[in-house]
C-alpha positions as CSV (number, residue, x, y, z in Angstrom):
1,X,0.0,0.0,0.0
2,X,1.9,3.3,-1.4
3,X,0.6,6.5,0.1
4,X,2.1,9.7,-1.8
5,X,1.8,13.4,0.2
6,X,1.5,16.0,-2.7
7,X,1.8,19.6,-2.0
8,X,1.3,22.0,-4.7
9,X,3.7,25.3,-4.2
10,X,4.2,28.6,-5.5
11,X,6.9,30.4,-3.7
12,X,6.7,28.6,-0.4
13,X,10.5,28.4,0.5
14,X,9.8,29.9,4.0
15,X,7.0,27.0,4.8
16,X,8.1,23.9,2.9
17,X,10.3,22.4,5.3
18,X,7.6,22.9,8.1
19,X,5.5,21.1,6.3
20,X,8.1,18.1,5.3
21,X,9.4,17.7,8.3
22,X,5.4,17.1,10.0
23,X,4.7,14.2,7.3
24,X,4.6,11.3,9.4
25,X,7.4,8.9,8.4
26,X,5.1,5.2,9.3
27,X,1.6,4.6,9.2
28,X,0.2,1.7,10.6
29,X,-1.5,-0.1,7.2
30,X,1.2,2.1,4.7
31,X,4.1,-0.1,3.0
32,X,5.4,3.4,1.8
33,X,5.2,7.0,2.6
34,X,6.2,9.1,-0.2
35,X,6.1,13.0,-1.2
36,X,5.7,14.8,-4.2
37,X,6.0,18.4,-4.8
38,X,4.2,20.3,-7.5
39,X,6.3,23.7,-8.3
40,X,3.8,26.0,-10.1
41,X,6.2,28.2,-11.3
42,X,8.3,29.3,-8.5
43,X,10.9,32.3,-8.8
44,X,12.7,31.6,-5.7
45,X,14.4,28.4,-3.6
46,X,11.4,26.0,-3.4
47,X,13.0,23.3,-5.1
48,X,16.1,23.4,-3.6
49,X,14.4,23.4,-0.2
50,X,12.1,20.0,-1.6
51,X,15.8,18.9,-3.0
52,X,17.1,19.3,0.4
53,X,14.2,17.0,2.3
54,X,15.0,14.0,-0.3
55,X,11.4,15.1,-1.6
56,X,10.9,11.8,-3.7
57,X,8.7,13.2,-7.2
58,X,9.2,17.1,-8.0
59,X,7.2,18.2,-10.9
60,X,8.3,21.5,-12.4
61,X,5.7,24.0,-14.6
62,X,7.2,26.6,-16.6
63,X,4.9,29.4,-15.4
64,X,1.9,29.7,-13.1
65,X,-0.6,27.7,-14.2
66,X,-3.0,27.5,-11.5
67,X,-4.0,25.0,-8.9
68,X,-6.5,23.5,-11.0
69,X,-3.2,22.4,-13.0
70,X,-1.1,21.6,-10.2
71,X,-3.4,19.1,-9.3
72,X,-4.3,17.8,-12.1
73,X,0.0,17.2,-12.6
74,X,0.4,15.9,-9.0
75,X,-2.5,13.2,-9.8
76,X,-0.8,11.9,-12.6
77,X,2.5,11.9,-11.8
78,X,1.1,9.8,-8.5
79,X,-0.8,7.4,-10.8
80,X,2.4,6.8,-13.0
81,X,4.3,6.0,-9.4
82,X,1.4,3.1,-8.4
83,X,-0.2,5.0,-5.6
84,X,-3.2,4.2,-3.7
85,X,-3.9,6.4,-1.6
86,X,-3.1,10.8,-2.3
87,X,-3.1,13.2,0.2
88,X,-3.0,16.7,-0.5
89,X,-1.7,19.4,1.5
90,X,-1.0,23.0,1.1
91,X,2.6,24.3,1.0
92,X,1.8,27.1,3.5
93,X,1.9,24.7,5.9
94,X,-2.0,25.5,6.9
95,X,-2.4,22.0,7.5
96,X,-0.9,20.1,10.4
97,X,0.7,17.1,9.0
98,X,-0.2,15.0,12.4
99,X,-4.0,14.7,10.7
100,X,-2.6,12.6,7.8
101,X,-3.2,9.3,10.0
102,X,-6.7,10.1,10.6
103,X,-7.0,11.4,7.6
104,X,-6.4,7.9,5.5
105,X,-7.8,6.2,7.7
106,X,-11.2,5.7,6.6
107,X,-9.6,4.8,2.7
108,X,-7.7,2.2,4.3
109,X,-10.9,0.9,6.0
110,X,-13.0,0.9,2.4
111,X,-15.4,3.7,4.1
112,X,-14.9,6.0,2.1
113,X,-13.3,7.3,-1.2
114,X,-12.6,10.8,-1.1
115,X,-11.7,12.6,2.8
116,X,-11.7,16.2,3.6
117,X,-10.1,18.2,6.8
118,X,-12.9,20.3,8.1
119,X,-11.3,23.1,9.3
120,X,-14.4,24.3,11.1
121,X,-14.1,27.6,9.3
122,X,-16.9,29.3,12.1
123,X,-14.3,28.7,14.8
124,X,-10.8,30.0,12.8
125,X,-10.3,33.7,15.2
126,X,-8.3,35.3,12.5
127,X,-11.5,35.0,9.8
128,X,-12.9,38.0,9.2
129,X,-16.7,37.9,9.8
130,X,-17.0,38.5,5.9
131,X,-14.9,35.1,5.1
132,X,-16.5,32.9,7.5
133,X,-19.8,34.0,5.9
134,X,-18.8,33.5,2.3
135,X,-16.9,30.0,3.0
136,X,-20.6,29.2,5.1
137,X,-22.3,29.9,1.7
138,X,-20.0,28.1,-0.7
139,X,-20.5,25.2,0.9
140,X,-23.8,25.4,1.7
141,X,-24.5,25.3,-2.0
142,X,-21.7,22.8,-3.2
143,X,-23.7,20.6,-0.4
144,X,-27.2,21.9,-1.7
145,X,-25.8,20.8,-5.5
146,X,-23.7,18.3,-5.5
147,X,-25.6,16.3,-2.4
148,X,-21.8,16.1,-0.5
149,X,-22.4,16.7,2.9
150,X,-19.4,17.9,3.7
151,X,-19.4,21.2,5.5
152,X,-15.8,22.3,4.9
153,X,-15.5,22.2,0.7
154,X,-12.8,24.4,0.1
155,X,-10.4,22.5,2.4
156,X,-7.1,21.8,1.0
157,X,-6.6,18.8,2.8
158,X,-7.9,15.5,1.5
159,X,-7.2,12.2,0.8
160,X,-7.9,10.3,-2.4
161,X,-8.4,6.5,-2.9
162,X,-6.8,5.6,-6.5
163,X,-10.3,4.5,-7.5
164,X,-11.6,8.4,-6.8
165,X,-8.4,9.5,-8.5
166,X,-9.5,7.5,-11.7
167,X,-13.2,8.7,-11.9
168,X,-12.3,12.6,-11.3
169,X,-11.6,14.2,-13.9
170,X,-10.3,18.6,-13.4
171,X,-11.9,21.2,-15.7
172,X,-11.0,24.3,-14.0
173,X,-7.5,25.9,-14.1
174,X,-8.7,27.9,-11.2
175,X,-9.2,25.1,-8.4
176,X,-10.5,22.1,-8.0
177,X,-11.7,21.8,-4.9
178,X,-15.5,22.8,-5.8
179,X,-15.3,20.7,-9.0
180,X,-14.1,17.6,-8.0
181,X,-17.0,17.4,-5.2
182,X,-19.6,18.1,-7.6
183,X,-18.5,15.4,-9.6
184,X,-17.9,13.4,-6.5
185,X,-21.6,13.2,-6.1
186,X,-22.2,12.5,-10.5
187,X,-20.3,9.8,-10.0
188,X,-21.4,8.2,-6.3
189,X,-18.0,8.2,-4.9
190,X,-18.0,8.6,-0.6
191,X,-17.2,11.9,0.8
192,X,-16.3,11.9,4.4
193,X,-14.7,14.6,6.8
194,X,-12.3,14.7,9.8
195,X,-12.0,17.9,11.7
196,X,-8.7,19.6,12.1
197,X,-7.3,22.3,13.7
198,X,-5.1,24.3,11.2
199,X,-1.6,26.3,12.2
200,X,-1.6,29.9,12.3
201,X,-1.4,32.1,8.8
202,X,1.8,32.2,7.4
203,X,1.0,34.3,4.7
204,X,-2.1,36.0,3.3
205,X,-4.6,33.3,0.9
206,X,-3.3,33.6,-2.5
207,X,-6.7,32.5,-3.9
208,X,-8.9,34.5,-1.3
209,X,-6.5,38.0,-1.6
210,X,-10.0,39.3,-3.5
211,X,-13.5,38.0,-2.0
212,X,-15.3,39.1,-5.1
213,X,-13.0,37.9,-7.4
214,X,-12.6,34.5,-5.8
215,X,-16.7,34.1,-5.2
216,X,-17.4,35.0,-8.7
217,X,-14.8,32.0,-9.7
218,X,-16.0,29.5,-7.1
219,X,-19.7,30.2,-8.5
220,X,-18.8,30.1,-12.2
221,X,-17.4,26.6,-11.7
222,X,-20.2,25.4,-9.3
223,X,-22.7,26.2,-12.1
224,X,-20.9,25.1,-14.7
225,X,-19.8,21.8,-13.4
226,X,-23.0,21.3,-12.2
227,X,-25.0,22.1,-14.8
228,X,-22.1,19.8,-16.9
229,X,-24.3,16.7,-15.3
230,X,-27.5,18.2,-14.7
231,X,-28.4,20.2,-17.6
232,X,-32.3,19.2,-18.3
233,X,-32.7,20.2,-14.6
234,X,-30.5,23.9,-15.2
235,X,-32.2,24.8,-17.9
236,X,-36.0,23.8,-17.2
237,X,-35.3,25.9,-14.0
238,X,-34.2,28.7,-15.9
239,X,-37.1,28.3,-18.3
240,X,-39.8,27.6,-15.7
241,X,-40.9,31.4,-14.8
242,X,-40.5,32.2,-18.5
243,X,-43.0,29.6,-19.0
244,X,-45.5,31.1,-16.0
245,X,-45.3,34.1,-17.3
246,X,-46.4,33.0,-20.7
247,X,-49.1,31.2,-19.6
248,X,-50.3,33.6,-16.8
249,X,-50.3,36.1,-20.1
250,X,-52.4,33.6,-22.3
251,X,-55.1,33.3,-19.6
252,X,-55.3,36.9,-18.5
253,X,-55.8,38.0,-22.1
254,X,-58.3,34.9,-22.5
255,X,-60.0,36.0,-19.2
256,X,-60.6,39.7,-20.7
257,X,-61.5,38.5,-24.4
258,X,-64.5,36.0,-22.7
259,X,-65.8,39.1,-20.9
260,X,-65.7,41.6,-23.7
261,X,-64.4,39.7,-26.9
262,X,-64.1,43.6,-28.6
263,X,-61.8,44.4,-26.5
264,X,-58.2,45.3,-28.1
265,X,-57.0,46.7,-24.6
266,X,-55.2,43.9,-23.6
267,X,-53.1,42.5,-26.6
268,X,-49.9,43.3,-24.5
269,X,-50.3,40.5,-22.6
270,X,-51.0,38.0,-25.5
271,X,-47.4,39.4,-27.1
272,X,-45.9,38.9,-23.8
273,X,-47.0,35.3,-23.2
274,X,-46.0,34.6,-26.8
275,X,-42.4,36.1,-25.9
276,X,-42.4,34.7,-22.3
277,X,-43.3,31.0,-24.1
278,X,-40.8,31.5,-26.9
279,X,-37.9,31.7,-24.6
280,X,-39.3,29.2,-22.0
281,X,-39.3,26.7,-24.9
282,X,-35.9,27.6,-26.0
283,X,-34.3,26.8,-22.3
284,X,-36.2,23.3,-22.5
285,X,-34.6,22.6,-25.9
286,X,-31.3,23.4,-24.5
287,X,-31.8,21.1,-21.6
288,X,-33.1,18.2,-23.6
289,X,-30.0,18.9,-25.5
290,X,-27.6,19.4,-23.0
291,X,-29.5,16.3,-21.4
292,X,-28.3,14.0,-24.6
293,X,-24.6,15.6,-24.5
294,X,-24.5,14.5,-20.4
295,X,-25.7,11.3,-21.4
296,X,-22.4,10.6,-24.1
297,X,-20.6,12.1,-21.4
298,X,-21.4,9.8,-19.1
299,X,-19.9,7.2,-21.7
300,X,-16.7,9.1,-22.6
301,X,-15.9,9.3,-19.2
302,X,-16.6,5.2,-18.2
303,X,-13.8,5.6,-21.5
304,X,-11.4,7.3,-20.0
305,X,-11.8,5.7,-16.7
306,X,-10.6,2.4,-18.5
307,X,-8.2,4.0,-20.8
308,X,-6.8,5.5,-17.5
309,X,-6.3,2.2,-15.8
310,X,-4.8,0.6,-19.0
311,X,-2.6,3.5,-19.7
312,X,-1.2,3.7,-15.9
313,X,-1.0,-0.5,-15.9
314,X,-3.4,-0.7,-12.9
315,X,-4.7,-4.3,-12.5
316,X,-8.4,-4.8,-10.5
């Protein structure tokens, strides 16, 4: 049983020993213990430093290209190296590396296939009032959408099973924390939670440095990876009230016609139904389209999951 630590970094010379040096060195259930580091286009010593700690697997990208990417690098580098069980941490050293145990443990017990470290966000003193509200909501919907019930769905820290690592599948450059849960609950993996108790700030959040900003991402890939697997039910919300209004029109202009059939008062409302139905109509098309699109890539993605396991040489 091969457990690889991965830590995707961007200029974290100052924290990555801290958080090398807390990775626990046996595990009770854990052949080997293994770390990778993912260098997301670094200008100062974090390599060396990951050089230094005999950090096993260092992937290097030329540039920034997001954690969406670094993750997506670190899963298949781990995958090429045999893995079975990831755990991701942050390079800040946010994380206490004492949770890793815990944190694997219900993988190694076959409870579960994806684990998160609740940070218990309400309870973290140097949250602004404004942060702890927004990270409240964010998971309140991925929870509400995805039918996770995790209540921490930003956290960083999480363990992967290799089976969850083969089903996930990262569209957004951004981050993948909010995608890979939604697709967590497509694809009827387990989600459980541990709580934690982070370390103190090192630095200020690179992805939270602007709370609009960082919302209006976390939302855009909510809906769109949601709506990626649930598109007849996106788009016949959308078109619902379209499709009230248009019939509320209809029946008000009917309901004035059988009382005065003269009357040319009220053709407003028969133009406005007619609009109102129009668009309605066009929002069920798309999700009867969308619908068939889900459907093939439902398919595509059984595919790849087989294409993955062939291509990495993993046997059942």
């Amino acid at each position: 049983m091969k457990l690889i630590v991965q830590i995707p970094c961007y200029n974290e010379e100052n924290t990555l020993f801290s958080v090398l040096e807390e990775i626990p060195k046996k595990i009770e259930g854990i052949d080997s213990i293994e770390t990778m580091i993912i260098d997301d286009g670094s200008q100062d010593n974090t390599i060396e430093i990951a050089k230094k700690y005999g950090v096993n697997h260092i992937i290097k990208h030329i540039g920034n290209k997001g954690l969406g990417n670094a993750f997506k690098s670190g899963i298949e580098k781990a995958l090429k190296e045999g893995v079975d069980v990831l755990v991701n941490t942050d390079g800040d050293n946010q994380y206490p590396g004492k949770y890793i145990e815990e944190l694997i443990f219900p993988l190694l017990k076959k409870e579960a296939d994806i684990v998160m470290g609740d940070r218990q966000t309400a309870t973290i003193q140097h949250f602004s009032h404004i942060k702890k509200f927004f990270q409240w909501l964010g998971s309140f919907l991925v929870r509400l959408l995805s039918g996770v019930q995790i209540p921490d769905s930003v956290s960083g820290f999480r363990a992967y099973s290799r089976e969850a690592l083969l089903r996930l599948n990262i569209t957004s450059e951004f981050s993948y924390a909010v995608d890979t849960l939604v697709q967590a609950g497509a694809k009827n993996l387990k989600v459980t939670s541990i709580k934690i108790i982070t370390n103190k700030p090192t630095r200020p959040s690179r992805l939270f440095k602007n709370i609009g900003q960082h919302m209006y991402q976390t939302f855009k890939i909510l809906f769109r990876v949601y709506a990626m697997y649930n598109p007849l039910r996106v788009f016949f919300v959308l078109g619902t009230p379209f499709f009230v209004v248009g019939i509320f029109g209809i029946a008000r202009f009917l309901y004035f016609f059988s009382l005065n059939p003269l009357t040319t008062g009220k053709t407003q409302s028969l133009v406005l139904a007619g609009v109102s139905l129009i668009i309605a109509m066009q929002f069920f098309a798309l999700g009867i389209i969308g619908d068939l699109i889900a459907k093939n890539r439902k398919l595509t993605e059984d595919n790849l999951y087989f294409t993955k396991k062939q291509y990495f040489n993993i046997k059942d």
